[in-house]
C-alpha positions as CSV (number, residue, x, y, z in Angstrom):
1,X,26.9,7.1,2.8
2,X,23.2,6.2,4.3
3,X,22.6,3.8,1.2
4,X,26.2,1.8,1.9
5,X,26.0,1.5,5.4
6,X,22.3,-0.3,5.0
7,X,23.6,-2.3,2.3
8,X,26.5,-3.4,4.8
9,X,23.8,-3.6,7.8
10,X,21.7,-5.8,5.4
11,X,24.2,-8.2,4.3
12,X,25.8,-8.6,8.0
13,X,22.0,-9.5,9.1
14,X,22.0,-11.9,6.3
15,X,25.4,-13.8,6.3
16,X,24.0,-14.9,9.8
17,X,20.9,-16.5,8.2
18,X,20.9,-20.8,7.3
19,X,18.6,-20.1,4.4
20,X,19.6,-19.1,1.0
21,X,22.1,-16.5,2.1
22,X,22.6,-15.3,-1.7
23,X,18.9,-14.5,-2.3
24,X,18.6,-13.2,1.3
25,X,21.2,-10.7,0.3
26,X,18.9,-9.4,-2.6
27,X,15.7,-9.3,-0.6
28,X,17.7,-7.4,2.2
29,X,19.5,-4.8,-0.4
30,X,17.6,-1.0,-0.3
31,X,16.8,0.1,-3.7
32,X,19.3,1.6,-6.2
33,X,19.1,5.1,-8.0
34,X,17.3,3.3,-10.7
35,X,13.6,3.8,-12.7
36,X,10.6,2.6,-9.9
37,X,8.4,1.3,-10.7
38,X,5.1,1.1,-8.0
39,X,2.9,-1.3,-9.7
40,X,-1.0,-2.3,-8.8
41,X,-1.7,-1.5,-5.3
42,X,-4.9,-1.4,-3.1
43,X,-5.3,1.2,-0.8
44,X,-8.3,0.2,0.3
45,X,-11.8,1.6,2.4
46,X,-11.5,3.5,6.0
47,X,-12.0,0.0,8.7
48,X,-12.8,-0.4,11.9
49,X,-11.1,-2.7,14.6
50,X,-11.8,-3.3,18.2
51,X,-13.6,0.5,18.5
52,X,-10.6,2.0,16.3
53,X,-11.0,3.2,12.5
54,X,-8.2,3.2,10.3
55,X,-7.9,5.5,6.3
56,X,-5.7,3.7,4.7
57,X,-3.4,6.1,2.1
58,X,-0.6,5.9,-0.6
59,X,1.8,7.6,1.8
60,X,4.5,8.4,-0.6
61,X,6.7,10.1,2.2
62,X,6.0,8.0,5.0
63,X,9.1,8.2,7.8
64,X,8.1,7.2,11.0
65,X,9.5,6.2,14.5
66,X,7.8,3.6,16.5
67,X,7.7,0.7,17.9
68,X,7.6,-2.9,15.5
69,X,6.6,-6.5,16.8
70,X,5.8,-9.3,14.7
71,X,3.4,-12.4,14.2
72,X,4.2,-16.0,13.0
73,X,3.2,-19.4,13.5
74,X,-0.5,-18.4,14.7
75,X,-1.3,-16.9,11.4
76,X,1.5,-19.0,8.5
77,X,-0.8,-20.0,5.8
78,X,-3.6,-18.1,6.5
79,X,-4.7,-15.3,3.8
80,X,-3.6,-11.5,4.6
81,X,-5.5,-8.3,4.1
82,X,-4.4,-8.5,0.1
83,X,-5.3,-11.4,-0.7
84,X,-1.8,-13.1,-0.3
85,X,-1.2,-16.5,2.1
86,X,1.0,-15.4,4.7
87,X,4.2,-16.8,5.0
88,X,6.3,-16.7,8.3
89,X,9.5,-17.1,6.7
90,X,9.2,-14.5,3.9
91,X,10.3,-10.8,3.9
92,X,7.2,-9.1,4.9
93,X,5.2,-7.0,7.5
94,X,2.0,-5.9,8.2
95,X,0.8,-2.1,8.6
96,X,-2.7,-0.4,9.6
97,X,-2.5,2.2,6.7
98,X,0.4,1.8,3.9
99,X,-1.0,0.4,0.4
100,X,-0.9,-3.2,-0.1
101,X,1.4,-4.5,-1.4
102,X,4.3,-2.0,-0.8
103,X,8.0,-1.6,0.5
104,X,9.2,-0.2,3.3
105,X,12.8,0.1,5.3
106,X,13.0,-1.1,8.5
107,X,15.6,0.5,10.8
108,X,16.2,-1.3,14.7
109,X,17.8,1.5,16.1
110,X,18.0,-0.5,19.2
111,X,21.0,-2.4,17.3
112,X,21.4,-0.3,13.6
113,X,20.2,-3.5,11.8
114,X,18.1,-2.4,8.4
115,X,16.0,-4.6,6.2
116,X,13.9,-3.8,3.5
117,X,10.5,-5.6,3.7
118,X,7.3,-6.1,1.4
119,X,4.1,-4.6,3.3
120,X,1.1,-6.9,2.6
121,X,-1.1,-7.3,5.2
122,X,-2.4,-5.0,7.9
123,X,-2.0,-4.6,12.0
124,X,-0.8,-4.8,14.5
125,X,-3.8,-3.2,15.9
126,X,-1.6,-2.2,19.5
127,X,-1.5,1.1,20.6
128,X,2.1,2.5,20.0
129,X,3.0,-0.2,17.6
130,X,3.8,0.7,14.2
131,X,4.6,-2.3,12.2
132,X,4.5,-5.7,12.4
133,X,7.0,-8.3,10.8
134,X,7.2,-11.8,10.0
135,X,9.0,-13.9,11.9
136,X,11.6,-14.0,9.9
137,X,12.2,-10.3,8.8
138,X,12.2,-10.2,13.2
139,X,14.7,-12.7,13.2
140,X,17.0,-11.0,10.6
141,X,16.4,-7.5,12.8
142,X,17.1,-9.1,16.3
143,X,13.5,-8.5,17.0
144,X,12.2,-11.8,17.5
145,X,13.9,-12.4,21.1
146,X,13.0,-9.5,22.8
147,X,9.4,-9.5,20.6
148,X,9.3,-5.9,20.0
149,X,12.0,-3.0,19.2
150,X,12.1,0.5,18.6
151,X,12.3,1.3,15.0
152,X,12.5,3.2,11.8
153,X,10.0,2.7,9.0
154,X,10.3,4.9,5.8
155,X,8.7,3.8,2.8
156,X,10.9,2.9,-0.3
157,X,10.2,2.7,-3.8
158,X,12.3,-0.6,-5.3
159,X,12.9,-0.6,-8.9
160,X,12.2,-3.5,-11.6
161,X,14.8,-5.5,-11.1
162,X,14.3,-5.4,-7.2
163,X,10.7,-6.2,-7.4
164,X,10.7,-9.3,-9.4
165,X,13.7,-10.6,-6.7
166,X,11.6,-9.4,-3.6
167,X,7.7,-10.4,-4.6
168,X,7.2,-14.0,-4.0
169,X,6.0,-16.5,-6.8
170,X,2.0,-16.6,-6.9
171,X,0.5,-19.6,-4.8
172,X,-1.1,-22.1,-6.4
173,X,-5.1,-22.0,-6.6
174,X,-5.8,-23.5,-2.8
175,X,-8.2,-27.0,-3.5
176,X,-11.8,-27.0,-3.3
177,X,-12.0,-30.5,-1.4
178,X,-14.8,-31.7,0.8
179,X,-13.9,-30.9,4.6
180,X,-15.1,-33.0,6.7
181,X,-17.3,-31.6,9.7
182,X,-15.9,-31.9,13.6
183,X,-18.0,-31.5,16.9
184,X,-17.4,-28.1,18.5
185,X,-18.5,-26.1,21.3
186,X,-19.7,-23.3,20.4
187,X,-21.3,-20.8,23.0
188,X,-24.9,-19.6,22.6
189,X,-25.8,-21.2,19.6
190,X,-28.4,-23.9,19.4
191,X,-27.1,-27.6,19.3
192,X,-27.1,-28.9,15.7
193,X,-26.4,-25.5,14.4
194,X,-23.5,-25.9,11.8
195,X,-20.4,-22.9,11.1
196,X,-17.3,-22.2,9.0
197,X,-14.4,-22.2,11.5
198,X,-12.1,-19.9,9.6
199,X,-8.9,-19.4,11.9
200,X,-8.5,-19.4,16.2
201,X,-5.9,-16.8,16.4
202,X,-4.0,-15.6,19.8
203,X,-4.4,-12.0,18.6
204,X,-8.0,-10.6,19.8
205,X,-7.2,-7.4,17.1
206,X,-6.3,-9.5,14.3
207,X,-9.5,-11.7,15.2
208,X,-11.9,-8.7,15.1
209,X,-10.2,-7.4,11.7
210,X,-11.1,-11.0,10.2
211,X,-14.5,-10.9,11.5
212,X,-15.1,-7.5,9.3
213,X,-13.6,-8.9,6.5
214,X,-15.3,-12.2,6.6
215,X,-18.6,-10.5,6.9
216,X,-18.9,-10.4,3.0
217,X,-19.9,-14.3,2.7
218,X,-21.9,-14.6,5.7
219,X,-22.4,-13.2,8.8
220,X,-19.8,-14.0,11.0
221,X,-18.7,-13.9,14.8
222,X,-15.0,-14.0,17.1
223,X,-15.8,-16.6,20.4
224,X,-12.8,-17.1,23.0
225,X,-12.0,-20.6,23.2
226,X,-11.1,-22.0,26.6
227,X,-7.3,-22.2,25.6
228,X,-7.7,-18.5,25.1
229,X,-7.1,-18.5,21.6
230,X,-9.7,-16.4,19.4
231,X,-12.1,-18.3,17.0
232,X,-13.5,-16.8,13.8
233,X,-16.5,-18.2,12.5
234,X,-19.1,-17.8,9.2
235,X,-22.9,-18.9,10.0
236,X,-25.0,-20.3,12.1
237,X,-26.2,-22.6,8.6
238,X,-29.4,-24.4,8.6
239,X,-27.5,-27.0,6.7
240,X,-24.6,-28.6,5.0
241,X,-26.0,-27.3,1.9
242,X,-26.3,-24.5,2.7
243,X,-22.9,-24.0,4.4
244,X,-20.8,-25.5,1.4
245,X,-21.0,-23.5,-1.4
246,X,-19.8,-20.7,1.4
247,X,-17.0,-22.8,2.7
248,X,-16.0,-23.2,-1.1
249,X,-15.7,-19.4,-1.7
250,X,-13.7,-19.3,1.7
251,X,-11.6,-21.5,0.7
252,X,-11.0,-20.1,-2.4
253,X,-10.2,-16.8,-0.8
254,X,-6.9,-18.5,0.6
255,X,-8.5,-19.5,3.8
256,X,-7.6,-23.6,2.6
257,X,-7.7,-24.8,6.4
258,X,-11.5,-23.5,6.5
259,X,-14.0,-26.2,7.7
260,X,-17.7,-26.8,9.0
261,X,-17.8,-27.5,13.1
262,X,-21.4,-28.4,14.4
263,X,-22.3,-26.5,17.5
264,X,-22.8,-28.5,20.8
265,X,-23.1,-25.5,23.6
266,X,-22.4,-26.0,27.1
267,X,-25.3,-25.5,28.9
């Protein structure tokens, strides 16, 4: 009965959508009785954000209550915690522990709307919250309005036929071209000094959980920008030399929008 009333749920979300309604349908569907099939996942180190650690886990049994919010035009394009570009419109979510990639079912029990979505970046990093979706997953569970819901999340295991329909075709290799350099201000660093601007995000969490990642090709650094939004920068470089062959490997890492600012600090 549970597995015909999400079905139901899933495709009543879905007629409602203007995008592809029949593939929708598939993405939205909760897995059969078939053979699953898990594939390669990373489960990743213990990390730490904004004082917090998190030990990531293949939770096989994961059922939880909490509450979901989600993220979207701030971070479309940029690369998630697996590697992935994120895409605003695609069925996914983030979590703080759950393998990447994986599936999980998301119940709003604020309105009975299920969806099943494909868990491949991590956050939010909220007290309390439990999941964060992409916009459109949010939109398809009447989340996006109100911004956040109370919800079910209980990991699922799709089978093969539901994997190949749900993961999304593999970006192509992001170019390698020269990006040109822009003036920036750039607090307490010496004027002249040169950085890789990786992303200004809204979310201070999500900015600190860059910085730690990011910290593998060169030291890096979160400033507040006077619009509030959080920058995430590589450096300070001595040179443009010395700063390209890092901005390359950025770049390469899915961050495509990646470029050098030069510092000139307000004194």
């Amino acid at each position: 009965m549970r597995s015909t009333k999400a079905v139901l749920l899933a495709l009543a979300v879905v007629g409602c959508a203007t995008h592809e309604p029949a593939s929708l349908s598939r993405l939205a569907a909760p897995p059969s009785t078939g053979s699953t099939i898990t594939g390669r996942v990373k489960i990743g180190q213990p990390y730490q954000v904004m004082g917090q650690w998190y030990t990531p886990s293949d939770d096989r049994g994961y059922d939880v209550t909490g509450t979901a919010s989600w993220y979207g035009p701030g971070f479309h394009a940029l690369a998630t915690a697996s590697g992935e570009r994120y895409d605003q419109d695609a069925l996914s979510a983030a979590h703080k522990t759950l393998p990447l990639p994986c599936f999980v079912e998301v119940t709003n029990l604020d309105n009975g709307r299920v969806l099943t979505v494909r868990v491949n970046d991590r956050g939010p990093f909220v007290d309390g919250r439990i999941i964060d979706l992409s916009r459109k997953s949010a939109q398809l569970l009447g989340v996006d309005r109100p911004g956040t819901a109370h919800v079910r999340v209980r990991r699922i295991f799709p089978n093969v036929v539901q994997l190949v329909s749900m993961t999304p075709p593999a970006a192509p290799p992001p170019p390698l071209s020269k990006s040109p350099s822009v003036a920036a201000t750039v607090a307490n660093a010496a004027a002249g000094s040169i950085f890789i601007q990786v992303a200004a995000v809204s979310d201070a969490g999500r900015a600190a959980w860059l910085k730690g990642y990011l910290v593998s090709f060169a030291p890096s650094e979160v400033e507040r920008s006077p619009t509030g939004l959080w920058r995430v920068r590589l450096g300070p470089f001595v040179s443009h030399d010395q700063a390209s062959p890092i901005l390359a490997q950025v770049q390469a890492a899915g961050y495509t929008d990646s470029r050098t600012v030069v510092a000139d600090p307000v004194r």
